[in-house]
Jmol script that loads the backbone (N, CA, C; Angstrom):
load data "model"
ATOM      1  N   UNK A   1     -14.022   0.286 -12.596  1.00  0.00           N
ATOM      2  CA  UNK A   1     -13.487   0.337 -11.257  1.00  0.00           C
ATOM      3  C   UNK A   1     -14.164  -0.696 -10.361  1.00  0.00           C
ATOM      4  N   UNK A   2     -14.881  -1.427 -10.921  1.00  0.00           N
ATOM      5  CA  UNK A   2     -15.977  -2.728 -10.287  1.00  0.00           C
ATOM      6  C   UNK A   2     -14.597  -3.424  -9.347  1.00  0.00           C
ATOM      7  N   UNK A   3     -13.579  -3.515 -10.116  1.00  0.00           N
ATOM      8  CA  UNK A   3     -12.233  -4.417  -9.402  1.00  0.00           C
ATOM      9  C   UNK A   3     -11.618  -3.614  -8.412  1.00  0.00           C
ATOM     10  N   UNK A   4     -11.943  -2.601  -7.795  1.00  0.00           N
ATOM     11  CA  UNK A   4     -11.411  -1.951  -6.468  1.00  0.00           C
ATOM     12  C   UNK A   4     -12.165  -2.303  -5.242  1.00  0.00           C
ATOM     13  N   UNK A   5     -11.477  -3.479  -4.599  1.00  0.00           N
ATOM     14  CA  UNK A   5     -12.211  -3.804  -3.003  1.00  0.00           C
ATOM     15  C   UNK A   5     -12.319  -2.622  -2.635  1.00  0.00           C
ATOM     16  N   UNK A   6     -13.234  -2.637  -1.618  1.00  0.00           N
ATOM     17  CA  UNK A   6     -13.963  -1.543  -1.032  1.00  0.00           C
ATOM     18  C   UNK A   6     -12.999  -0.790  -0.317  1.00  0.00           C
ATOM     19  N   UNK A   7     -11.993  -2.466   0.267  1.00  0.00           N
ATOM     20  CA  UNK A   7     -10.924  -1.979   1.438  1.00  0.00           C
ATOM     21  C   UNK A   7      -9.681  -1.795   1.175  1.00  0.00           C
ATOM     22  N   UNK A   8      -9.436  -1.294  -0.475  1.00  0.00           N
ATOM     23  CA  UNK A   8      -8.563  -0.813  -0.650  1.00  0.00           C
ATOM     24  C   UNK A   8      -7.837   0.760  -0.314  1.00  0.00           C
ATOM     25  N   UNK A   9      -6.664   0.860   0.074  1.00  0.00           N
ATOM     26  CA  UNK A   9      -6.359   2.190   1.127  1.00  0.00           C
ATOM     27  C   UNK A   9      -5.172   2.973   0.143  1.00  0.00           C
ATOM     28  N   UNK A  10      -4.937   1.981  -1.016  1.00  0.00           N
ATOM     29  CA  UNK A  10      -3.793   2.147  -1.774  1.00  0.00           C
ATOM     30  C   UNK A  10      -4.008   3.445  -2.793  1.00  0.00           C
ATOM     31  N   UNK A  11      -2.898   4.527  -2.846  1.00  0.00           N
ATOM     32  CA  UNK A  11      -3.612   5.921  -3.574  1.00  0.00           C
ATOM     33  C   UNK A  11      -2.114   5.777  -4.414  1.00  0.00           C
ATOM     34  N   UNK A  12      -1.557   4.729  -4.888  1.00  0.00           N
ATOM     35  CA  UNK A  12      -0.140   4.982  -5.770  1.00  0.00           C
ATOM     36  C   UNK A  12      -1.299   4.896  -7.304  1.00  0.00           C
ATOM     37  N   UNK A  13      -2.278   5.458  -8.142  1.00  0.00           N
ATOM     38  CA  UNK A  13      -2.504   5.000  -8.698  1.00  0.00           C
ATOM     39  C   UNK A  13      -1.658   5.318 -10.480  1.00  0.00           C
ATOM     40  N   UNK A  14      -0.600   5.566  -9.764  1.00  0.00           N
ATOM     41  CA  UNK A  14       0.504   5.499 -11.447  1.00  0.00           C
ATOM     42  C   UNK A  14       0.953   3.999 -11.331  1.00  0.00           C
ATOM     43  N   UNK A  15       1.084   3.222  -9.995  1.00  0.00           N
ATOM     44  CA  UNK A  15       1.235   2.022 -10.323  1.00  0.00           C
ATOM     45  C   UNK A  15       0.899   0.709 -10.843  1.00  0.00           C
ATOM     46  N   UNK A  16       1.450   0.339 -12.242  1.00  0.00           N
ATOM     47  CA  UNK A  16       0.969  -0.600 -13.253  1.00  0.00           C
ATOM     48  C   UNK A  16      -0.085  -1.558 -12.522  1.00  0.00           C
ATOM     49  N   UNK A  17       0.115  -2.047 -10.984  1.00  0.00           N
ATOM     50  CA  UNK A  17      -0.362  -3.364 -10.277  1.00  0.00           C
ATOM     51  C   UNK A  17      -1.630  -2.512  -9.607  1.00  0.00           C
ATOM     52  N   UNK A  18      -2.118  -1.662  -9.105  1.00  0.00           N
ATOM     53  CA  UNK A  18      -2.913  -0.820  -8.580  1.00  0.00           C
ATOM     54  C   UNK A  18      -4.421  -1.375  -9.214  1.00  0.00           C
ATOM     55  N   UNK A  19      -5.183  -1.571  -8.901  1.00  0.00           N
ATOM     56  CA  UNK A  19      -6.639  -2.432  -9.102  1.00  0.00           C
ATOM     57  C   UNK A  19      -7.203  -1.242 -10.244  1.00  0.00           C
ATOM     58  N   UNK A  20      -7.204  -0.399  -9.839  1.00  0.00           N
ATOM     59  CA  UNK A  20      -7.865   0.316 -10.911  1.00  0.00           C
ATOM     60  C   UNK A  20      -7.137   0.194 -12.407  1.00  0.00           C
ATOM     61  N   UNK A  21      -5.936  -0.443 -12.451  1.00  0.00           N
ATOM     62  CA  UNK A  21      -5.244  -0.245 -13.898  1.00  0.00           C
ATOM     63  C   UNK A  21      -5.667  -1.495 -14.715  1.00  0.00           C
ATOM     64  N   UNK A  22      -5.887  -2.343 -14.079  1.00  0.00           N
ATOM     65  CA  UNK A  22      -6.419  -3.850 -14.881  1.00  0.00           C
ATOM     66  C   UNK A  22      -7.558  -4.214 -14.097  1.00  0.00           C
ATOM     67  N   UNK A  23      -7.906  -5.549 -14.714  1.00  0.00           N
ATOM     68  CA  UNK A  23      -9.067  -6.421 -13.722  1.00  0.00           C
ATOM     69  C   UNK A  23      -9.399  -7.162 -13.251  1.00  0.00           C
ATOM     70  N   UNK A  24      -7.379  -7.465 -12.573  1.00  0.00           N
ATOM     71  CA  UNK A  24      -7.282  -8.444 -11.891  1.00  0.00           C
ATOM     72  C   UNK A  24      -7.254  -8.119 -10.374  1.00  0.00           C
ATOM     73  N   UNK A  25      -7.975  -6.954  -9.774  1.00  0.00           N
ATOM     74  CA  UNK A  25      -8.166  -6.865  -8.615  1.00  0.00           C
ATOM     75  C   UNK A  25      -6.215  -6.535  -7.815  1.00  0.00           C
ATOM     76  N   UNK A  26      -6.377  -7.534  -6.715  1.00  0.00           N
ATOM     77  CA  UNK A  26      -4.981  -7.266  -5.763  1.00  0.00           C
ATOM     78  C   UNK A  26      -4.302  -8.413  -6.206  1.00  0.00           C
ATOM     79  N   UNK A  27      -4.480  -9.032  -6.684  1.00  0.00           N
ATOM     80  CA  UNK A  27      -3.588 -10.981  -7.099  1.00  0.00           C
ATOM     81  C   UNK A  27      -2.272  -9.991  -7.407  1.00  0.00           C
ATOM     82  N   UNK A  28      -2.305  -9.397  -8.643  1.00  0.00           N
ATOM     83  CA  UNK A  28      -1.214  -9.122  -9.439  1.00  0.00           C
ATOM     84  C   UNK A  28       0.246  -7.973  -8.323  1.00  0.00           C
ATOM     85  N   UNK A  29      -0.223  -7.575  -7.405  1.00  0.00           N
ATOM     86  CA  UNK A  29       0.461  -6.549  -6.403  1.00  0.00           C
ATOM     87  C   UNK A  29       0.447  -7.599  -5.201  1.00  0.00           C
ATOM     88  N   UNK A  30      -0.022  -8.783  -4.740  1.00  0.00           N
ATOM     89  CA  UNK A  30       0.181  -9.667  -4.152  1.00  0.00           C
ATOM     90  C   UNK A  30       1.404 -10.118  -4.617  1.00  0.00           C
ATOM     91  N   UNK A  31       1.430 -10.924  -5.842  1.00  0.00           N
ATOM     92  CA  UNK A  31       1.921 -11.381  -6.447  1.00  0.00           C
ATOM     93  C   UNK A  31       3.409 -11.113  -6.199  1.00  0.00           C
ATOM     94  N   UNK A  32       3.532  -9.984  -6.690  1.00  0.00           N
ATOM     95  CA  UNK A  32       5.031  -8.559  -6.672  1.00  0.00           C
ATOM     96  C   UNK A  32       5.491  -9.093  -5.759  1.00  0.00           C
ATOM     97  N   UNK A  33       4.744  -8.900  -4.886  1.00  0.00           N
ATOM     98  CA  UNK A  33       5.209  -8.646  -3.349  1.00  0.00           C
ATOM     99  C   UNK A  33       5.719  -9.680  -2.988  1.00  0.00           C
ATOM    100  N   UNK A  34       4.819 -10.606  -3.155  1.00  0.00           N
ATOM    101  CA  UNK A  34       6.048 -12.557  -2.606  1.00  0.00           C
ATOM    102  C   UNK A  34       6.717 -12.327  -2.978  1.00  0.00           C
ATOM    103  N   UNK A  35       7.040 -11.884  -4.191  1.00  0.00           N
ATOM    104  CA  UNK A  35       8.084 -12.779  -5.203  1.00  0.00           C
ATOM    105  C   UNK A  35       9.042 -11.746  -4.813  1.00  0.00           C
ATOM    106  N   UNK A  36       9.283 -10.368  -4.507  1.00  0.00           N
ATOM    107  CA  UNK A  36      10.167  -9.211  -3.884  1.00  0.00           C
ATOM    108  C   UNK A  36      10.552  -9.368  -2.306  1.00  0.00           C
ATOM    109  N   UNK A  37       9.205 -10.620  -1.702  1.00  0.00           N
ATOM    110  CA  UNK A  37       9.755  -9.995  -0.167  1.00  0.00           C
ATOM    111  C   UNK A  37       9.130  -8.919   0.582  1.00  0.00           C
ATOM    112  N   UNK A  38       8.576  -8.177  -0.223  1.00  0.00           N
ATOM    113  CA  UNK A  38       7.804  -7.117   0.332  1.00  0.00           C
ATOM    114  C   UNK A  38       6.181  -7.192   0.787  1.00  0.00           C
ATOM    115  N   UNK A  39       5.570  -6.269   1.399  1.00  0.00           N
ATOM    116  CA  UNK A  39       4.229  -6.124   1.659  1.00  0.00           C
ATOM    117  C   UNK A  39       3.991  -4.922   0.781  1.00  0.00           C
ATOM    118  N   UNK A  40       2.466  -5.041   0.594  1.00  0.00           N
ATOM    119  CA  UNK A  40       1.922  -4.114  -0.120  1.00  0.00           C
ATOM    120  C   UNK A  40       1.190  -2.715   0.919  1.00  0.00           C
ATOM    121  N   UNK A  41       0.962  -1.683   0.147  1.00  0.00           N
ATOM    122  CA  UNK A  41       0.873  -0.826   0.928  1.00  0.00           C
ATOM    123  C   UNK A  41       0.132  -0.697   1.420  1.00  0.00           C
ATOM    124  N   UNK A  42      -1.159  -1.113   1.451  1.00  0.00           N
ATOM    125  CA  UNK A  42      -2.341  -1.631   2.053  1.00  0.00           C
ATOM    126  C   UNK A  42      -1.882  -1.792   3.410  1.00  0.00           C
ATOM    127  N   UNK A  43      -1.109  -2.156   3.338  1.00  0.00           N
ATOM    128  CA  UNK A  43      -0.807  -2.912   5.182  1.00  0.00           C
ATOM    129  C   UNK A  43       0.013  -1.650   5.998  1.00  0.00           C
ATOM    130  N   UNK A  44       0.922  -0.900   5.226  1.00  0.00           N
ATOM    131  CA  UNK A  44       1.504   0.242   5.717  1.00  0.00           C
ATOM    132  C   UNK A  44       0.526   1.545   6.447  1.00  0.00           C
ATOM    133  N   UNK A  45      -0.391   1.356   5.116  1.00  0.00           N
ATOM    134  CA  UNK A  45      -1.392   2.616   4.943  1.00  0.00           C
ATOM    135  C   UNK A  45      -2.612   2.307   6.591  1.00  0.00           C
ATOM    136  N   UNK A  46      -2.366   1.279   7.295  1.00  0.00           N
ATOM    137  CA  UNK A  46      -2.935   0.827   8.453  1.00  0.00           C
ATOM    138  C   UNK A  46      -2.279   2.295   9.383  1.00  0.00           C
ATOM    139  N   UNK A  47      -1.104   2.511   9.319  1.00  0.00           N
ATOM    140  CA  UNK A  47      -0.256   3.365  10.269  1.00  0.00           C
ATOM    141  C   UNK A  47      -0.154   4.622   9.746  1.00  0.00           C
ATOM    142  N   UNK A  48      -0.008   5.611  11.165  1.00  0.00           N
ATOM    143  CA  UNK A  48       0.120   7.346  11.104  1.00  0.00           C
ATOM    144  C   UNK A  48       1.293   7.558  10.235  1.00  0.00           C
ATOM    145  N   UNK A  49       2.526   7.042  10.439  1.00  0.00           N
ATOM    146  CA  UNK A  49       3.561   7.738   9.710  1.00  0.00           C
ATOM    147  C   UNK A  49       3.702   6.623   8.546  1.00  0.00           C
ATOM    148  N   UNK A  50       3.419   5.836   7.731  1.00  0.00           N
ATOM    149  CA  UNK A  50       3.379   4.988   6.465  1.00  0.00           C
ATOM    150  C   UNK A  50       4.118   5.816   5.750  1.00  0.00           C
ATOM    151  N   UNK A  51       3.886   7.448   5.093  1.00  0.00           N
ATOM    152  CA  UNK A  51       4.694   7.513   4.682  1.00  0.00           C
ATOM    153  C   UNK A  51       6.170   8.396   4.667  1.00  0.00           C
ATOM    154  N   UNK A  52       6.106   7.536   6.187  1.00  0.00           N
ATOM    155  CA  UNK A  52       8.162   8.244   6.241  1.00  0.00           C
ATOM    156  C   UNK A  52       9.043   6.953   5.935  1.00  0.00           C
ATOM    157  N   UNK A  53       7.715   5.741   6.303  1.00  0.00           N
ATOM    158  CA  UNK A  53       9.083   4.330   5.790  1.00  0.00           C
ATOM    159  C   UNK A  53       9.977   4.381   4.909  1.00  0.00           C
ATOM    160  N   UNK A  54      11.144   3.870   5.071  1.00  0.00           N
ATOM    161  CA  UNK A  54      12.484   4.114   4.406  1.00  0.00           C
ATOM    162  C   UNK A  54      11.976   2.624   3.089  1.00  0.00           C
ATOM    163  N   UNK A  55      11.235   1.605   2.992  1.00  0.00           N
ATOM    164  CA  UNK A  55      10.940   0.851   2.059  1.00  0.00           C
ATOM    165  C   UNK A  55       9.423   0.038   2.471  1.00  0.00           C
ATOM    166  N   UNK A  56       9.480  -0.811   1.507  1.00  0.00           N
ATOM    167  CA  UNK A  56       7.976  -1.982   1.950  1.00  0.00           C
ATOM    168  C   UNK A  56       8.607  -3.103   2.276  1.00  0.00           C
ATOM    169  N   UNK A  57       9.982  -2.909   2.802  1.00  0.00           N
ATOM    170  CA  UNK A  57      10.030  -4.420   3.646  1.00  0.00           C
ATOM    171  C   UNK A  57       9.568  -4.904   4.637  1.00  0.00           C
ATOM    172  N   UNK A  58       9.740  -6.317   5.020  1.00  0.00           N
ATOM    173  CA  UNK A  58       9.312  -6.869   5.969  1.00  0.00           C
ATOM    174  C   UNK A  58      10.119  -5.837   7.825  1.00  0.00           C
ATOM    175  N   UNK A  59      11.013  -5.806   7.666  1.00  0.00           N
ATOM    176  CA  UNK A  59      11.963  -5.185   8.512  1.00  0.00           C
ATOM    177  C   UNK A  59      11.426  -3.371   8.893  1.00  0.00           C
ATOM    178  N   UNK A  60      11.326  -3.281   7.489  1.00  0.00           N
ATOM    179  CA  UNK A  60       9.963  -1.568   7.441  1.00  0.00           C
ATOM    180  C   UNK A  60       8.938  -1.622   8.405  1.00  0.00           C
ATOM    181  N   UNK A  61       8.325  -3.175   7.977  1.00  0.00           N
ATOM    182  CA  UNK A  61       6.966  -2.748   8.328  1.00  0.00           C
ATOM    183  C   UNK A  61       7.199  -3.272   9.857  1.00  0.00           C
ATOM    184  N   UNK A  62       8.402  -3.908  10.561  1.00  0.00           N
ATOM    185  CA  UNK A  62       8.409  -4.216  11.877  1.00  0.00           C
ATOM    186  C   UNK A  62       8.385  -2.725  12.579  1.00  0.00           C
ATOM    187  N   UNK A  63       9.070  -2.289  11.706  1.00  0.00           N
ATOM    188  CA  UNK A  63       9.520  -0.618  12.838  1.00  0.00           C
ATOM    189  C   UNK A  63       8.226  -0.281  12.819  1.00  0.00           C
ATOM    190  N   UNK A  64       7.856   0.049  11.530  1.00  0.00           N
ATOM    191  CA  UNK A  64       6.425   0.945  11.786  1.00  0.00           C
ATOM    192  C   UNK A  64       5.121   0.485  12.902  1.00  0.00           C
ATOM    193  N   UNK A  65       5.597  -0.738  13.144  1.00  0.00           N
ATOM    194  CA  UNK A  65       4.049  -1.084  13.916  1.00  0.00           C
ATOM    195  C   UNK A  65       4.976  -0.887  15.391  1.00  0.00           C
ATOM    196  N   UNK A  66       5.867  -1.147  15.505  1.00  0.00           N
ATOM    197  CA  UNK A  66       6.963  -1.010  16.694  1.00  0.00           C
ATOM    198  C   UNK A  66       7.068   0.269  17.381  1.00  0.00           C
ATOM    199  N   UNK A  67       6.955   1.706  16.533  1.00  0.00           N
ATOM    200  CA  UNK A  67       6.923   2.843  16.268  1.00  0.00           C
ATOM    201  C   UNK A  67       6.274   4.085  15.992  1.00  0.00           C
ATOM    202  N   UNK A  68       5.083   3.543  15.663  1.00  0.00           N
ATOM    203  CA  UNK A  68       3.760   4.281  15.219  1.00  0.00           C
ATOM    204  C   UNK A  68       2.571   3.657  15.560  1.00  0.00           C
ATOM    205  N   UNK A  69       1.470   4.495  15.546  1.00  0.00           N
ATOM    206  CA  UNK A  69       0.110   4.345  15.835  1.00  0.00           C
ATOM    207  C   UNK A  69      -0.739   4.400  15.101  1.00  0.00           C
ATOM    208  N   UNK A  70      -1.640   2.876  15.194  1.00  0.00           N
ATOM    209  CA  UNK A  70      -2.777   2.696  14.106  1.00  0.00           C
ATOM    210  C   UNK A  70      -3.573   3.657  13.805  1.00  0.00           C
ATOM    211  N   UNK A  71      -3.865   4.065  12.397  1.00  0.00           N
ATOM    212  CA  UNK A  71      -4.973   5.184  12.284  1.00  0.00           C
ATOM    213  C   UNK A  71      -6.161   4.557  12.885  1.00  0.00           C
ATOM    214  N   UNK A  72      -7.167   5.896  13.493  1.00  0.00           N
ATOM    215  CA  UNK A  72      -8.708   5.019  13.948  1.00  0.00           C
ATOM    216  C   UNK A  72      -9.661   5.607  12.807  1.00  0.00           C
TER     217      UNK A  72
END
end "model"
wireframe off; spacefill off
backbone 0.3
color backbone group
């Protein structure tokens, strides 16, 4: 688990890209994400309601910061 940044917030850990499953750290869920368009959840998991978002799009994550309040 040496490959889990400290400041990771991400708890999907059935997902193949998730730092704890390999030991390539966040590259590989970076990666996803360009190439989909999407953000990773890291950035969602910043906000109170993260998980009522309807997806991890870019357009998602406008509402949510538009809409909700940063956890402290």
């Amino acid at each position: 688990m040496s490959n889990l940044s400290t400041f990771c917030t991400c708890t999907n850990y059935k997902c193949k890209l998730h730092p704890r499953n390999h030991d390539k750290g966040c590259a590989p869920c970076i990666e996803k994400n360009l190439k989909t368009k999407e953000l990773p959840s890291c950035y969602f998991n910043l906000f109170e309601d993260a998980d009522k978002r309807k997806s991890d799009g870019f357009e998602a994550f406008c509402e949510l910061v538009q809409n909700s309040k940063c956890k402290e």
